[in-house]
C-alpha positions as CSV (number, residue, x, y, z in Angstrom):
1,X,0.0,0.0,0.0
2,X,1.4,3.7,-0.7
3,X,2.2,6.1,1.6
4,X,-1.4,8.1,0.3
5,X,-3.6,4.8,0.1
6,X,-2.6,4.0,3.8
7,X,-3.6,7.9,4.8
8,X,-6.7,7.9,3.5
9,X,-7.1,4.6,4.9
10,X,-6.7,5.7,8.0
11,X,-8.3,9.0,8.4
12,X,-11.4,10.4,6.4
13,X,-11.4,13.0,3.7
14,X,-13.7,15.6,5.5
15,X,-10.8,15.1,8.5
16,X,-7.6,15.0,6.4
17,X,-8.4,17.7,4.3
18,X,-10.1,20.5,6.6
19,X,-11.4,24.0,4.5
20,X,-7.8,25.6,4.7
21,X,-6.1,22.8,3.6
22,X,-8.1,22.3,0.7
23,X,-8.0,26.4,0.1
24,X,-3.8,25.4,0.2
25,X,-4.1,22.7,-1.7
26,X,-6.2,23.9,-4.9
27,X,-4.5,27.8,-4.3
28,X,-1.6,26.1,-6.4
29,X,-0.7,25.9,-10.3
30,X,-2.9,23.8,-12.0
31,X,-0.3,21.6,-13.3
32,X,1.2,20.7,-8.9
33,X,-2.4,20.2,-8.1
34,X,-2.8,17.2,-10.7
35,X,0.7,15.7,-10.5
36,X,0.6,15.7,-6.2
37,X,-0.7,12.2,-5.2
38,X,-3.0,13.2,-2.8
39,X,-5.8,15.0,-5.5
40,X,-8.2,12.2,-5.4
41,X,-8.7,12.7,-1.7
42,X,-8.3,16.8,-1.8
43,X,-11.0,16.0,-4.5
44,X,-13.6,14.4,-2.9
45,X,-13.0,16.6,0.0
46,X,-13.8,19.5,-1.7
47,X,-16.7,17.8,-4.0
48,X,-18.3,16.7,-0.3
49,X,-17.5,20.1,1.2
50,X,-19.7,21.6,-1.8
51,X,-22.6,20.0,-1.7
52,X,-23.1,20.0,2.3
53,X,-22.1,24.0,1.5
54,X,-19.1,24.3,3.6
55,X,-17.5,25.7,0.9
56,X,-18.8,28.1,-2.0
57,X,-17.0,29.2,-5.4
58,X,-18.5,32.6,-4.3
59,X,-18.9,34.7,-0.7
60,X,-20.7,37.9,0.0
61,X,-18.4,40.4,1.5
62,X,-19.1,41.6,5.1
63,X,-20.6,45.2,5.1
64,X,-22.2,45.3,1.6
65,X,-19.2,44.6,0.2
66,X,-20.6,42.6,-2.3
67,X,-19.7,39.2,-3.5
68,X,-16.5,37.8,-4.4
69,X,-15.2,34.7,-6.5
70,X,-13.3,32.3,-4.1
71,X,-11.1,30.7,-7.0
72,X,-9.5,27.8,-5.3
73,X,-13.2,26.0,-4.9
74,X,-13.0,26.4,-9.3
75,X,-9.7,25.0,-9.4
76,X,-10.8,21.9,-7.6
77,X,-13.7,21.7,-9.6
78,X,-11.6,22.0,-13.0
79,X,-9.1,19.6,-11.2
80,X,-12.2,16.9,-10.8
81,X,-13.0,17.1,-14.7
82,X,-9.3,17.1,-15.6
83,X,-8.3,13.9,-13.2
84,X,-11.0,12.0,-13.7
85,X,-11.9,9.5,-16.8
86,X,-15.1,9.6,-18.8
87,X,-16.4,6.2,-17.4
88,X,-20.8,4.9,-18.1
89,X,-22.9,6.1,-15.4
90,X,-26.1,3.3,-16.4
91,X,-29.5,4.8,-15.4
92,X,-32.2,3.3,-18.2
93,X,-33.0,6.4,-20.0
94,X,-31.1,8.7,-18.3
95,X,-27.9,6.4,-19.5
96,X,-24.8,8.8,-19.6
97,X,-21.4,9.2,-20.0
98,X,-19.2,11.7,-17.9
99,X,-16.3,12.7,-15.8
100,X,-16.3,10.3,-13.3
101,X,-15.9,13.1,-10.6
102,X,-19.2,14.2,-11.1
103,X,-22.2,11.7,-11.6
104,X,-26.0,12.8,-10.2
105,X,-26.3,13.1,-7.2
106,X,-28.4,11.1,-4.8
107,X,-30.8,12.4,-2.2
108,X,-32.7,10.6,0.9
109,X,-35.6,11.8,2.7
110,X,-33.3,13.3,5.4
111,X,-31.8,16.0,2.9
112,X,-35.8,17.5,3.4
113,X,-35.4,18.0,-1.0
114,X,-38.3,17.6,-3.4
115,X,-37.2,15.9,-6.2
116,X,-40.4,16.0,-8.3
117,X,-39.9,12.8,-10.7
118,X,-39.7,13.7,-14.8
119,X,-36.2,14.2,-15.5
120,X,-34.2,16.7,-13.4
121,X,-30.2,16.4,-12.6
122,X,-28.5,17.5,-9.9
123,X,-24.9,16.9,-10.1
124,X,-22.6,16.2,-7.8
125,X,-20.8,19.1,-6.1
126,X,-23.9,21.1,-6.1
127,X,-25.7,22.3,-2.7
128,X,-29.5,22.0,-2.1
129,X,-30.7,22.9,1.1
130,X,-33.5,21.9,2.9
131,X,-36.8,22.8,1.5
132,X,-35.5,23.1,-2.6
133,X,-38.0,22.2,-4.8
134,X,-36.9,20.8,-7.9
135,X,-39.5,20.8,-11.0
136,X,-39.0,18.5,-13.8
137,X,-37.3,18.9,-16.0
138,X,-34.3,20.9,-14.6
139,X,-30.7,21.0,-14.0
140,X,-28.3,21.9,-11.3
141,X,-25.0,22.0,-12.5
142,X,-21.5,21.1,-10.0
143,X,-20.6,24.0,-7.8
144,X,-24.3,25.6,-7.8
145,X,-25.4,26.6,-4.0
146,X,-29.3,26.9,-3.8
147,X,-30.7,28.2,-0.1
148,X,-33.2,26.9,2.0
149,X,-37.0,26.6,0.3
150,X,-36.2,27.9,-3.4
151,X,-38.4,26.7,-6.0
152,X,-36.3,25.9,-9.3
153,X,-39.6,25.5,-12.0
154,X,-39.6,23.4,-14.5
155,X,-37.2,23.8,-17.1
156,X,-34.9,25.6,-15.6
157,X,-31.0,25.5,-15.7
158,X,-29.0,26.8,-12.6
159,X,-25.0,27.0,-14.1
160,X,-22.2,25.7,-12.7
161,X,-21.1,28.0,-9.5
162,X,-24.1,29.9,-9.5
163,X,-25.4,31.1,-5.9
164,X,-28.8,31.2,-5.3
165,X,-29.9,32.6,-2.4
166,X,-33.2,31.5,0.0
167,X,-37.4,31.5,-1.0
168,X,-36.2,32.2,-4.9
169,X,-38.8,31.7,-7.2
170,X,-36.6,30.7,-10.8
171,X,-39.8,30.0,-13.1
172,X,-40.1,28.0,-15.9
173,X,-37.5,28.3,-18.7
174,X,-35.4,31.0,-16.4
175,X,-31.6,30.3,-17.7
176,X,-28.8,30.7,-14.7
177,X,-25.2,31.1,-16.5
178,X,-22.2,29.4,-15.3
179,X,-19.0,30.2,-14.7
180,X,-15.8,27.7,-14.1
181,X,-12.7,29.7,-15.8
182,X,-11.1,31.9,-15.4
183,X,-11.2,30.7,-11.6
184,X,-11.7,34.5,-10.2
185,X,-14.7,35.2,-12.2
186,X,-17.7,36.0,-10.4
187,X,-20.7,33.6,-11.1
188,X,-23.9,34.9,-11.2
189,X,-25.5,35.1,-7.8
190,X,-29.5,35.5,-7.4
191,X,-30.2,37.0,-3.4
192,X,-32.7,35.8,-1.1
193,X,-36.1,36.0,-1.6
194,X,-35.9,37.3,-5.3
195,X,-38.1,36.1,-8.4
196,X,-37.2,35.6,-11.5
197,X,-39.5,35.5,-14.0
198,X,-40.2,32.9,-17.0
199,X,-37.9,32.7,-19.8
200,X,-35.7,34.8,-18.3
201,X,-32.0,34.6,-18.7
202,X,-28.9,36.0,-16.5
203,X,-25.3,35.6,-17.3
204,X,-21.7,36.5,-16.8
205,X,-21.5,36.8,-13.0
206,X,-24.7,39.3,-13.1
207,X,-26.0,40.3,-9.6
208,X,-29.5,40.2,-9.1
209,X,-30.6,42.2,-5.3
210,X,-32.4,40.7,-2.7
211,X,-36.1,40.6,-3.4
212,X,-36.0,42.4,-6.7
213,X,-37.9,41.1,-9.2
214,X,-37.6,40.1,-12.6
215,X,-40.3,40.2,-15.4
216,X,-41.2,37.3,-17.5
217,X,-38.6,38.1,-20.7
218,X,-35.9,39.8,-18.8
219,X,-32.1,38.7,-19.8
220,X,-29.2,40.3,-18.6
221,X,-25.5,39.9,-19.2
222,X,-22.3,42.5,-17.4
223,X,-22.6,44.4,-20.4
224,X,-26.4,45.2,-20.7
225,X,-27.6,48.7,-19.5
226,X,-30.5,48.6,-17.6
227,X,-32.6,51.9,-16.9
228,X,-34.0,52.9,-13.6
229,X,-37.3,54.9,-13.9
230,X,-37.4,55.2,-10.3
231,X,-34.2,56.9,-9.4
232,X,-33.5,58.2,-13.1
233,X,-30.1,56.7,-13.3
234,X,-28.6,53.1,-14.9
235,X,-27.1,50.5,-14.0
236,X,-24.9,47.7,-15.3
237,X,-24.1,44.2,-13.9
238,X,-26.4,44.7,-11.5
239,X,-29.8,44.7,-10.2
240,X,-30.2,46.7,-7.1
241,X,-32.5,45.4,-4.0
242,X,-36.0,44.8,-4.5
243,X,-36.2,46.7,-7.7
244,X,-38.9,45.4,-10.4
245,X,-37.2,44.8,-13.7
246,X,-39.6,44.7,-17.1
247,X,-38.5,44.3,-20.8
248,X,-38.3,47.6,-22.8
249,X,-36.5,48.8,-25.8
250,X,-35.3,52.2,-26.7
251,X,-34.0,53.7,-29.6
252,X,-30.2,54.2,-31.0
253,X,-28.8,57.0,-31.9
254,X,-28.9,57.9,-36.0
255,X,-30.1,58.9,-39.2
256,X,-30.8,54.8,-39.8
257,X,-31.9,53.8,-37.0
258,X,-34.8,56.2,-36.7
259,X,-35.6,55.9,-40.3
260,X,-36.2,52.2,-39.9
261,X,-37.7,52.3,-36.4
262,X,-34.9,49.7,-35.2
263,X,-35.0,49.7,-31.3
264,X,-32.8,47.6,-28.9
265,X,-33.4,45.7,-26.2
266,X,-33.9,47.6,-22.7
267,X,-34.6,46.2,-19.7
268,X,-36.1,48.8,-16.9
269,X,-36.9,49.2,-13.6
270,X,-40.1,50.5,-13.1
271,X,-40.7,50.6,-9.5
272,X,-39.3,48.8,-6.3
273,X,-40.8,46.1,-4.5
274,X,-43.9,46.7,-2.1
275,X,-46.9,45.2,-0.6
276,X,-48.5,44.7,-4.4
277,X,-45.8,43.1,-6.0
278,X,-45.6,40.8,-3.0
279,X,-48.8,39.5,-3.3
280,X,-48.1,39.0,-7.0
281,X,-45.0,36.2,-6.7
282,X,-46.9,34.8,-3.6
283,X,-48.5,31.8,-5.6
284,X,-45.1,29.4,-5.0
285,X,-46.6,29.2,-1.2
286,X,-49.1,27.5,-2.4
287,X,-47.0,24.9,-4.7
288,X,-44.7,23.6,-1.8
């Protein structure tokens, strides 16, 4: 037996490899992280630390610092798809073939999830706390952290790192973009209690506020501008708390444009949350 079969023999994973030894570990070049003998435990360490949500691939900073990227969690990630062969994972018609890092994962009634049966995939490395309901079909992708009683509709996608905080409403269709490289890119995070609205779409590390809102329609990506009716200013990469967020369109500037009535795609905020719009995304209740 090697010296680093007869460790992990002898001591867990979760014990041998606490959360700042795996930040050590994974805060290395790519290329000492694969070749050091020890990856397969560091690796399932980290993939085990994920989904109980020890560790996230993104924090919000103390004193509305915002969110950063914590890029050692998407090193260990990448590390997982780079380590690991492409082996059959067998499951009638959801047969596949992937990284053998990261089959779906498995739930028991403990986990208090509500895995509605029809097709939905949570992978492994992905966090669902208790109270998630899962509509079919959906995905969860590795690295994703969903809080406590979010409902993730049918047909929706949440990306790989994404954070999504507690009582979200992501309705069917809403797309959640991922992010794994480069490691200190910021995933897209959706705060507590907000709703996103059918067929909606954010990407590219977008922040969407605590109980803001968005419209059925709405897509945003770090470079669209979105206008704020409310407090006559924009903003960008951002929506701010509890703001409600419709699709418009405005007009570019020139000659062509306005001879040809082309418009472009604006998203605005028309208002900020209140006692009305609560009462308008209150329906989930009644789904759980």
């Amino acid at each position: 037996m090697s010296a680093p079969e007869a460790a992990s023999s002898s001591l867990e994973p979760g014990r041998r490899f606490g959360v700042e030894r795996l930040e050590t570990f994974f805060s290395r070049a790519m290329e000492a992280v694969l070749e050091d003998p020890l990856l397969p435990i560091a690796l399932e360490a980290a993939i085990t630390g994920l989904e109980r949500g020890e560790i996230r691939a993104a924090l919000q900073v103390a004193d509305g610092g915002g969110w950063r990227a914590v890029p050692w969690v998407k090193t260990a990630i990448l590390a997982g798809f780079r380590s690991t062969p492409i082996v059959e994972m067998p499951g009638g018609a959801a047969h596949a073939l992937d990284r053998a890092a990261f089959p779906v994962r498995r739930f028991e009634i403990g986990d208090g999830i509500r895995l509605v049966p029809g097709g939905s995939a949570v992978r492994r490395g992905a966090h669902l706390a208790a109270g998630v309901v899962v509509m079919p079909p959906s995905y969860v992708n590795v690295g994703a952290w969903v809080g406590e009683r979010t409902m993730i509709d049918s047909h929706v996608l949440v990306g790989s790192c994404a954070q999504i905080g507690a009582q979200v409403h992501l309705s069917a269709g809403v797309q959640i973009g991922g992010v794994l490289e480069p490691p200190g890119a910021l995933p897209v995070v959706v705060e507590s209690g907000a709703f996103v609205g059918a067929q909606s779409g954010v990407f590219e590390g977008v922040l969407v506020g605590r109980r803001a809102v968005l419209a059925t329609g709405v897509h945003l990506t770090a470079s669209t501008l979105i206008y704020d009716l409310v407090e006559e200013t924009t903003w960008r990469g951002q929506v701010p708390e509890g703001a409600v967020v419709v699709p418009g369109a405005r007009t570019p500037r020139g000659a062509f444009a306005e001879e040809h009535g082309i418009s472009l795609f604006a998203p605005i905020i028309v208002k900020y949350r209140d006692a009305s719009t609560d009462a308008a995304t209150a329906l989930e209740e009644a789904l759980r």
